[in-house]
N, C-alpha and C positions, 0 to 999 in steps of 0.2 A: 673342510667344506662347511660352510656357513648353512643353518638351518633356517626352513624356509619357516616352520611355525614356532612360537613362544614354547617353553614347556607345561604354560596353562590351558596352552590351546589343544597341546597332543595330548592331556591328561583328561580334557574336555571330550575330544574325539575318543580316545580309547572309553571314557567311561559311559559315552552313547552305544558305544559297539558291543560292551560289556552286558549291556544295562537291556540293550532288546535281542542280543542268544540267551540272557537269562530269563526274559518274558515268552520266550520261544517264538520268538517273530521273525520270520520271512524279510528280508529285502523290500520285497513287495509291498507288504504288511507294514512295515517299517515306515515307509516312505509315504504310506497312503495315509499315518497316523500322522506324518509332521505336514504333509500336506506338499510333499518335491517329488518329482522325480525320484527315480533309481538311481538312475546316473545320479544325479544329485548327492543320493544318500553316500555313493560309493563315494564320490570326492568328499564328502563331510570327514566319513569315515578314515578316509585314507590317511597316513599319518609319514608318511614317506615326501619324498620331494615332490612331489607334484601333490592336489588337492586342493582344497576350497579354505578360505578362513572360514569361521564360523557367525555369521551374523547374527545380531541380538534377535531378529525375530525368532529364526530357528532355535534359536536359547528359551528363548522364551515358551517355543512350542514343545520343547522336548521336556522343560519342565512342567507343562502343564497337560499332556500326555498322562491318557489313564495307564493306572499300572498293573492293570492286570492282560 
C-alpha cells in the first residue's frame, strides 16, 4: 500500500505533535497558536492515511510559534 505522505512530511507532523504535548498545549491551545482550526490541527497532525499535507504557511507559523 503506497503511502499517502513523504517521510519528511510524517517526520514534520510527528515533530509538531511532539513539540506542543511537550509545551503542554491543548488541541485547542494548539490550534489557536497556528491560527486553524482543530479539525485542522487533527489532520495536520495525523500521520496515517487520511490527513492534510502540510503547507508552507502553516510551516511557517509553527516555526515562528512562541515556545513557551
Amino acid at each position: 500500500m503506497p503511502r499517502k505522505f513523504s517521510q519528511a512530511t510524517i517526520d514534520a507532523k510527528v515533530f509538531m505533535r511532539i513539540t506542543r504535548r511537550n509545551r503542554k498545549k491543548s488541541m485547542i491551545e494548539g490550534a489557536k497558536l497556528l491560527g486553524v482550526a482543530v479539525k485542522k490541527l487533527e489532520d495536520i497532525e495525523a500521520v496515517r492515511g487520511y490527513g492534510c499535507n502540510l503547507s508552507f504557511e502553516v510551516i511557517s507559523r509553527i516555526a515562528s510559534s512562541p515556545t513557551s
